[in-house]
MARBA-3410 file (N, C-alpha, C, O; in Angstrom, 1 decimal):
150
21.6,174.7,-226.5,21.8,175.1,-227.9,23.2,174.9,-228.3,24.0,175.4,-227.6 ~ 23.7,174.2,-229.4,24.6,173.8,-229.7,25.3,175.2,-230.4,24.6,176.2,-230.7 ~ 26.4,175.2,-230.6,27.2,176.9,-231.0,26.9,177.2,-232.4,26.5,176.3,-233.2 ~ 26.9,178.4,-232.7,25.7,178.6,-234.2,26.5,178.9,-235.2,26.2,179.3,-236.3 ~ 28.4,178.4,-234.7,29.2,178.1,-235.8,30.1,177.4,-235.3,30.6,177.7,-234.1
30.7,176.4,-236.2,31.5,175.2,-235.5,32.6,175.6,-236.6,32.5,175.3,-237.8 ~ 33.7,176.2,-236.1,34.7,176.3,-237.2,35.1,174.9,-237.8,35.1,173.9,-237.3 ~ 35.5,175.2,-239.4,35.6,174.2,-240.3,37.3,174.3,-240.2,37.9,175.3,-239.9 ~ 37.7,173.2,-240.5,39.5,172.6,-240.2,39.8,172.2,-241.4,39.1,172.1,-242.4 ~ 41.2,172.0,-241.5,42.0,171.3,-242.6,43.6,171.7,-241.7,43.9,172.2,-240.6
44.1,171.2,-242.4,45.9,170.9,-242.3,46.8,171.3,-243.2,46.2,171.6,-244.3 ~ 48.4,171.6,-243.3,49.0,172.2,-244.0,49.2,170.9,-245.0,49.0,169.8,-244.4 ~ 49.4,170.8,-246.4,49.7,169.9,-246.9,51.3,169.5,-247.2,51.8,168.5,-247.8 ~ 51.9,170.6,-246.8,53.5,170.9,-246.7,53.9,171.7,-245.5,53.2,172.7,-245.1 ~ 55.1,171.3,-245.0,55.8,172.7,-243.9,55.9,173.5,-244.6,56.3,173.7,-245.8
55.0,174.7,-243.0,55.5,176.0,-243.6,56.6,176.8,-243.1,56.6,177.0,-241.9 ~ 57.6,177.4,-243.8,59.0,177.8,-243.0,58.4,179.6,-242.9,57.6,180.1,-243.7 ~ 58.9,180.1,-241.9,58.5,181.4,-241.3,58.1,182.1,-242.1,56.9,182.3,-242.0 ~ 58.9,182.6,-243.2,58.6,183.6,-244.4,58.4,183.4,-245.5,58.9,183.8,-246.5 ~ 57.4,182.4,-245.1,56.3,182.1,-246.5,55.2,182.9,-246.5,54.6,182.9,-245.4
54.7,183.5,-247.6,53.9,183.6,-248.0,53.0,183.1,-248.7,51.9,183.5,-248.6 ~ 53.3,182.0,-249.6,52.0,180.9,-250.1,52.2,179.5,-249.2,53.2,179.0,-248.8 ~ 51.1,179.4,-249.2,51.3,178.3,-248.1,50.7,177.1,-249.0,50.4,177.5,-250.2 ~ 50.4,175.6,-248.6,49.9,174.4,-249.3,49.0,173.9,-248.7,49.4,173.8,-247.5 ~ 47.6,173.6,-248.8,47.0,173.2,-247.7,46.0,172.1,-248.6,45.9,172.0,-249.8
45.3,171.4,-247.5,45.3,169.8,-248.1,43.2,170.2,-248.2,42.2,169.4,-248.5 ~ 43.2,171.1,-248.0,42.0,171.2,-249.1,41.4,172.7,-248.4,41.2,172.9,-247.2 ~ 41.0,173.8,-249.6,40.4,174.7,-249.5,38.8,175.3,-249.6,38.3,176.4,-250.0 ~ 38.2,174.3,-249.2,36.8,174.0,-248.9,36.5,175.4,-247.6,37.1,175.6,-246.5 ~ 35.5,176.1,-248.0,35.4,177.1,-247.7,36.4,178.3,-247.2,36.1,178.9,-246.2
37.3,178.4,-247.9,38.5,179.3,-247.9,38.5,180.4,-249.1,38.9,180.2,-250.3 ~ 38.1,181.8,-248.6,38.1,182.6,-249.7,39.1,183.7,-249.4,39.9,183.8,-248.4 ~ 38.9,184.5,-250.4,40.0,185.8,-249.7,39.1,186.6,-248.9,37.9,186.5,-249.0 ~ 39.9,187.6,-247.6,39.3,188.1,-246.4,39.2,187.0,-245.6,39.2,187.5,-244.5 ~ 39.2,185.6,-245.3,39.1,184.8,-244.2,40.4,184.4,-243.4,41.5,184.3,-244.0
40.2,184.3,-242.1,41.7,183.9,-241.2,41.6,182.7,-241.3,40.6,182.1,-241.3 ~ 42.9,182.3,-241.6,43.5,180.9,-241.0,44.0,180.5,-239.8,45.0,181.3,-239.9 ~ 44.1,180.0,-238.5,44.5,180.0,-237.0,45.4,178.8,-237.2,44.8,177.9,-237.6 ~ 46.6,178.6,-236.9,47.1,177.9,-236.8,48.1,177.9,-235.1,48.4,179.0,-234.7 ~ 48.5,177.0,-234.6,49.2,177.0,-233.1,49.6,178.4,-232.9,50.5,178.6,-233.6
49.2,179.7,-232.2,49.3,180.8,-232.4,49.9,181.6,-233.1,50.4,182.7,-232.7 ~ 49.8,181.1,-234.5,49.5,182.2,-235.7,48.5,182.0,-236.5,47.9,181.0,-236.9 ~ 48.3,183.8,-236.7,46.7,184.2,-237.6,47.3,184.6,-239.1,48.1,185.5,-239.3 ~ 46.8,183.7,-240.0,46.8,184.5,-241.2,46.1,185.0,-242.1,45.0,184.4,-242.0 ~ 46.1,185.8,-242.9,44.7,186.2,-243.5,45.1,186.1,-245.0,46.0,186.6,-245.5
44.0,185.3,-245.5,43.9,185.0,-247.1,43.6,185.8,-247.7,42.7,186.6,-247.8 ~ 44.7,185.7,-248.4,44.9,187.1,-250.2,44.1,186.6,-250.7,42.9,186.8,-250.5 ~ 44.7,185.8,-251.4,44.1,184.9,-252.6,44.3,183.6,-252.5,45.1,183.0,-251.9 ~ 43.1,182.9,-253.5,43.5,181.6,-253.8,44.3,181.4,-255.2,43.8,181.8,-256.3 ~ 45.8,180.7,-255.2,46.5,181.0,-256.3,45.6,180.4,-257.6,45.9,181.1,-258.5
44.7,179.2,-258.0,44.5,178.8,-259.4,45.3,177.4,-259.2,45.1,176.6,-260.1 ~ 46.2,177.1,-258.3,47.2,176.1,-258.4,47.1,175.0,-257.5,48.0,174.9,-256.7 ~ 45.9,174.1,-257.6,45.6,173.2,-256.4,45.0,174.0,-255.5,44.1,174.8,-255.6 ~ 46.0,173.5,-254.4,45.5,174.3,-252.8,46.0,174.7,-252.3,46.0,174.5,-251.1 ~ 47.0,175.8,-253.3,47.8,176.6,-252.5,47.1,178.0,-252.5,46.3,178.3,-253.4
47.4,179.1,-251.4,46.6,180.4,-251.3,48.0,181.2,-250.8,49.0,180.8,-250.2 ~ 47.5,182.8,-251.1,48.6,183.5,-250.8,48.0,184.1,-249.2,46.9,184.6,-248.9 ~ 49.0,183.9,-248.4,48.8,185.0,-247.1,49.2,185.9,-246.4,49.9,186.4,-247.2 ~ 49.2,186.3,-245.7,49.5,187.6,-244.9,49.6,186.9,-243.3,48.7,186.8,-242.5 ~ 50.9,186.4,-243.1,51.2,186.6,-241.7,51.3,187.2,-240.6,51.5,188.5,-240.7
51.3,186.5,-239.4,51.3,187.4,-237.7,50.3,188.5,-237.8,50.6,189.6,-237.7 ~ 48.9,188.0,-238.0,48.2,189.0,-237.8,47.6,188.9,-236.6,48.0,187.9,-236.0 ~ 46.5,189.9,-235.8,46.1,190.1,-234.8,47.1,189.5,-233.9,46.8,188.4,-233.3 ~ 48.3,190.1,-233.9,49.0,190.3,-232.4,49.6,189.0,-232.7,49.5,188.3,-231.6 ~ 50.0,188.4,-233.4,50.6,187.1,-233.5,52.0,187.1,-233.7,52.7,188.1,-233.7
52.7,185.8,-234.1,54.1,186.1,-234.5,54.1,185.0,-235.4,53.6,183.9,-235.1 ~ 55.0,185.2,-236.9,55.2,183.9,-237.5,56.0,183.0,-236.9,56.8,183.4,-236.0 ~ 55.9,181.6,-237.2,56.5,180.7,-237.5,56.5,179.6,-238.2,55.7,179.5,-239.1 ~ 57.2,178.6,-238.1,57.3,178.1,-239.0,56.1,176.6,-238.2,56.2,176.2,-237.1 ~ 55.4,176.3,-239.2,54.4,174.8,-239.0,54.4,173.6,-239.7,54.5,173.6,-241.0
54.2,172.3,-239.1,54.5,171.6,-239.6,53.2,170.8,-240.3,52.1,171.3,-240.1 ~ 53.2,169.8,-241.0,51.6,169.3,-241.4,50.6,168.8,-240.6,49.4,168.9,-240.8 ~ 51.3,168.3,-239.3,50.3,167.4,-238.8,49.3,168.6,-237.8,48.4,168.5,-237.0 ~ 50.0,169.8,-238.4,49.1,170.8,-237.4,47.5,171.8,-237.7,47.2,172.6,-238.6 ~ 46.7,171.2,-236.6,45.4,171.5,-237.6,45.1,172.9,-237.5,45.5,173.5,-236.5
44.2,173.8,-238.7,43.9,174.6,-239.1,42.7,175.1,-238.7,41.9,174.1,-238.9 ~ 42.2,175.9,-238.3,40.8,177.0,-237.9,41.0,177.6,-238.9,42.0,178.2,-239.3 ~ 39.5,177.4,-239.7,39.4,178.6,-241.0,37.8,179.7,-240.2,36.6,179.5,-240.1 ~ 38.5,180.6,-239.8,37.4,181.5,-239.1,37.3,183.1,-239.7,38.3,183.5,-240.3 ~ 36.3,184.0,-239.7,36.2,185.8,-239.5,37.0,185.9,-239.0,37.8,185.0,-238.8
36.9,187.0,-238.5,38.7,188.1,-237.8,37.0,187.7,-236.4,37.3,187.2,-235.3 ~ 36.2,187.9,-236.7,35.5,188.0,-235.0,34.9,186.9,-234.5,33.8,186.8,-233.8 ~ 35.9,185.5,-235.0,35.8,184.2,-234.0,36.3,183.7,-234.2,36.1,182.7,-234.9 ~ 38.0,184.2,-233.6,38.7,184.3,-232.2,39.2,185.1,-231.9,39.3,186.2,-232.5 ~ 39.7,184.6,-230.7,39.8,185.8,-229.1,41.9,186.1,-229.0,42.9,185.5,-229.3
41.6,187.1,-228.6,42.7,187.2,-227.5,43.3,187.3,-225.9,44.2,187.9,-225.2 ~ 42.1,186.1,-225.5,41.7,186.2,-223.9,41.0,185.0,-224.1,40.4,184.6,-225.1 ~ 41.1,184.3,-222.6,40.6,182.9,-222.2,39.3,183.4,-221.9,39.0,184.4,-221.2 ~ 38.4,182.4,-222.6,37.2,182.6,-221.6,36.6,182.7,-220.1,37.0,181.9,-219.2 ~ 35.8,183.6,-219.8,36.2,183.9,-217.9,34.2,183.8,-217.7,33.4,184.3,-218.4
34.1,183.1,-216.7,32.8,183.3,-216.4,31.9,182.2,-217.0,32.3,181.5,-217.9 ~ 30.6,182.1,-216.6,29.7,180.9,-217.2,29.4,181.5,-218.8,29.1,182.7,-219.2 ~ 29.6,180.2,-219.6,29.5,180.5,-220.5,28.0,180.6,-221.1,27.1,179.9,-220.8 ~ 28.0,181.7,-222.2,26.6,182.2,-222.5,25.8,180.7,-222.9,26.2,179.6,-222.6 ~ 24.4,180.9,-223.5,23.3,179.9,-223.4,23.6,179.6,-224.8,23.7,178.4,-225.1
23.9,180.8,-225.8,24.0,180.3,-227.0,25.4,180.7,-227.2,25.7,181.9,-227.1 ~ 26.5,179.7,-227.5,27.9,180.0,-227.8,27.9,180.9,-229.3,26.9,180.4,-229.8 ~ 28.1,181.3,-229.8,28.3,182.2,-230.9,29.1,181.3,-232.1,28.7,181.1,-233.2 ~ 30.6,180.6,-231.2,31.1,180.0,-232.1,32.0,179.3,-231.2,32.3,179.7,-230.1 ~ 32.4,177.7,-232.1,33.1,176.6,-231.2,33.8,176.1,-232.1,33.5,175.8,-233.2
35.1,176.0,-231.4,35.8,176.2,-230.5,35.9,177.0,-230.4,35.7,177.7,-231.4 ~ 36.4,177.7,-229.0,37.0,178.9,-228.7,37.8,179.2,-228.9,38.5,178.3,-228.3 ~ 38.7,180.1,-229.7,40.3,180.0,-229.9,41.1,181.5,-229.1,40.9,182.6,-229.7 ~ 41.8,181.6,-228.0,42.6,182.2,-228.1,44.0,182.2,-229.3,44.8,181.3,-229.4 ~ 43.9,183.2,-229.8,45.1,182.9,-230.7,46.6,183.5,-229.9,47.6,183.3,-230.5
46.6,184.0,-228.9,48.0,184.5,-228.6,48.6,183.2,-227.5,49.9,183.1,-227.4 ~ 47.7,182.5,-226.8,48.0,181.5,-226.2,48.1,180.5,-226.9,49.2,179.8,-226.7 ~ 47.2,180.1,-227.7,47.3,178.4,-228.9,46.1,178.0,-227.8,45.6,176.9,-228.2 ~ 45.4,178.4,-226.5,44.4,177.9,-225.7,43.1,177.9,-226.4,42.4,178.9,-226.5 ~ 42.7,176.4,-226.9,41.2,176.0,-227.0,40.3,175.5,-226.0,40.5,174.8,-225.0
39.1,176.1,-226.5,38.0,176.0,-225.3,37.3,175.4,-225.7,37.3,175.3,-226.9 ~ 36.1,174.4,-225.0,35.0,173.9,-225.4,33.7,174.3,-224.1,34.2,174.5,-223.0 ~ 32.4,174.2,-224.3,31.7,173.9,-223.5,31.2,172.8,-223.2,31.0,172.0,-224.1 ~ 31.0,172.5,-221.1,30.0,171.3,-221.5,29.3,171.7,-220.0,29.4,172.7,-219.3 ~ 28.4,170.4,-220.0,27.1,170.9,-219.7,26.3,171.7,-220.6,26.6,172.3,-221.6
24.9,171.4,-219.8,23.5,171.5,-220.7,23.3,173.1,-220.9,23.7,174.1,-220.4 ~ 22.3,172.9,-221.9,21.8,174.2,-222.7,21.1,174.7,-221.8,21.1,175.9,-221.4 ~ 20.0,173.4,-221.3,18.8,174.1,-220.8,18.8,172.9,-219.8,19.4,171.8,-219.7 ~ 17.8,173.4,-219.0,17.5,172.5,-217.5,18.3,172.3,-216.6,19.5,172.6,-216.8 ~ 18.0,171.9,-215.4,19.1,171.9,-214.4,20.3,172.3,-214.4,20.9,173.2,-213.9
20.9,171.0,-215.4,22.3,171.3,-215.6,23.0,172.4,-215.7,24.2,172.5,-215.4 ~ 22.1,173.7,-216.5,22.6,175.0,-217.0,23.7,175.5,-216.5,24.8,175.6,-217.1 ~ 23.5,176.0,-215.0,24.3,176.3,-213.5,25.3,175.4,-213.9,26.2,176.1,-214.2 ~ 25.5,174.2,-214.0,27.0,173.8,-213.7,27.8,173.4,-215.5,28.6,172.5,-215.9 ~ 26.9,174.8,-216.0,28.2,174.9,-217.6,29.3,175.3,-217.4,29.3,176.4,-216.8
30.4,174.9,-217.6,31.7,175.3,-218.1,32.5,175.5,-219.4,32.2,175.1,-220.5 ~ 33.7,176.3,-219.0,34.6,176.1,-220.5,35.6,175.1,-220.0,36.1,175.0,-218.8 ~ 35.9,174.2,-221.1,37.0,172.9,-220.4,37.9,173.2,-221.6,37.4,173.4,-222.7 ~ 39.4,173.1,-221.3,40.1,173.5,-222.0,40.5,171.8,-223.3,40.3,170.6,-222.9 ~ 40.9,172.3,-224.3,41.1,170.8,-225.3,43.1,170.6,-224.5,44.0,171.3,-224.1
42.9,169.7,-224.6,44.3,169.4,-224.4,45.0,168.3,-225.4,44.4,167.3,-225.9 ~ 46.6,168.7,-225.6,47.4,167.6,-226.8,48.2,167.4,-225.6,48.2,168.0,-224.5 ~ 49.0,166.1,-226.3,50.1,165.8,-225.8,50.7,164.6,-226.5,50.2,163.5,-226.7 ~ 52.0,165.1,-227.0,52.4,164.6,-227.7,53.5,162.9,-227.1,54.2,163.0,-226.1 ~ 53.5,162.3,-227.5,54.4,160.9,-227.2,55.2,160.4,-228.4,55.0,161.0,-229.4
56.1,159.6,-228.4,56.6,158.7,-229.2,56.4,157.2,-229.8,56.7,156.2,-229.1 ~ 55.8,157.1,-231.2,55.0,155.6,-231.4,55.9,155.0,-231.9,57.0,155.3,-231.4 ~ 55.7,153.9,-232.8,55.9,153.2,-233.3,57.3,153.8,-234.0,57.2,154.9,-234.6 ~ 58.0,153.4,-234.1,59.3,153.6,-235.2,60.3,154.5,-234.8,61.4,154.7,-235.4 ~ 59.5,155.2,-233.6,60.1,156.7,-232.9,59.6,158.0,-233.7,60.4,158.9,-233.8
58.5,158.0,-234.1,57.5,158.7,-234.5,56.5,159.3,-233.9,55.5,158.7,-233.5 ~ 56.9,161.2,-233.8,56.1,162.0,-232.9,54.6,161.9,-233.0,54.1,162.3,-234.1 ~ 53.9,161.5,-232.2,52.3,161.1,-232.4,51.4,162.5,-231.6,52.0,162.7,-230.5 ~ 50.8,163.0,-231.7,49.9,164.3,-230.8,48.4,163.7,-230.8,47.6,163.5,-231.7 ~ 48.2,163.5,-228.9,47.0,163.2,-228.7,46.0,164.1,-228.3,46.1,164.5,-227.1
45.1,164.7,-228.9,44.1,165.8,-228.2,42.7,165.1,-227.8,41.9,164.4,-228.4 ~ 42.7,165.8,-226.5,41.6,165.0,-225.8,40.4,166.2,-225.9,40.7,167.0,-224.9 ~ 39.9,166.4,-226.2,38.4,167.5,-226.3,37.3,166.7,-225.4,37.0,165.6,-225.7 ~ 36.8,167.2,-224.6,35.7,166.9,-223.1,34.9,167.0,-223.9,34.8,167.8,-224.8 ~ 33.9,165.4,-223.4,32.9,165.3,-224.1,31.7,165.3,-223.4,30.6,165.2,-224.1
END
C-alpha cells in the first residue's frame, strides 16, 4: 500500500535571510494558515496568506528547530505539525506508511520505503535514506543531486 499522504512541495521564490518573517514562495497551492512548511531543518508555521502573490507570513524555528537563512533552490514540505518527526525511523517499516516522505526535521534526514506492501517481499522492507550531493556545473554553478531509492 502506497503512503496515504505524499507531502506536496514547492520552493522559495526568493532568499530567505534568518529574520524574516514573510517569506516568497513560487507557488501556494495548498498552503493555508495552521500548516508547516519544512525546509533543510527549519519548521515554519503559516500565519497568513498576505493577498500579495505568494508571499505568506510565518512563524519561525518551530518544533525544536533553529532559523536560518535559505536559499531558492531549496525544496519545501508543506505538511500538519503530525507528519514530521523528530527521530529517524527505527525498525520495519509499518504496512501502511501514514505519510511519505519521512521527515526528520532536527536532522534535514529523509526517508523513503522500499520493498513490497504485500507478499514475500514484505520481510525485506526498509527505510532508505534520500541522499543530495551537491557538485560544480557548468560556469561554476552549485548544482544539488538527490538520489531517492527507487
Amino acid at each position: 500500500m502506497p503512503a496515504t499522504v505524499t507531502l506536496a512541495t514547492t520552493t522559495f521564490a526568493s532568499p530567505v535571510a534568518a529574520g524574516d518573517t514573510q517569506i516568497l514562495l513560487t507557488s501556494t497551492s495548498g498552503i493555508v494558515p495552521g500548516v508547516f512548511l519544512v525546509a533543510n531543518r527549519e519548521v515554519f508555521k503559516v500565519i497568513a496568506l498576505t493577498g500579495i502573490g505568494t508571499a505568506v507570513t510565518v512563524l519561525r524555528g518551530q518544533a525544536g528547530t533553529a532559523t536560518q537563512p535559505h536559499g531558492t533552490s531549496e525544496t519545501i514540505y508543506v505538511a500538519r505539525g503530525d507528519q514530521f518527526y523528530a527521530t529517524d525511523p527505527v525498525g520495519l517499516p509499518p504496512t501502511a506508511i501514514p505519510v511519505s516522505p519521512y521527515l526528520n526535521v532536527l536532522t534535514g534526514a529523509i526517508w523513503v520505503v522500499q520493498g513490497d506492501e504485500i507478499g514475500a517481499g514484505t520481510g525485506a522492507r526498509s527505510w532508505q535514506p534520500v541522499t543530495s550531493a551537491q557538485t560544480i556545473g557548468d560556469l561554476g554553478l552549485r548544482q544539488t543531486t538527490t538520489t531517492t531509492p527507487s
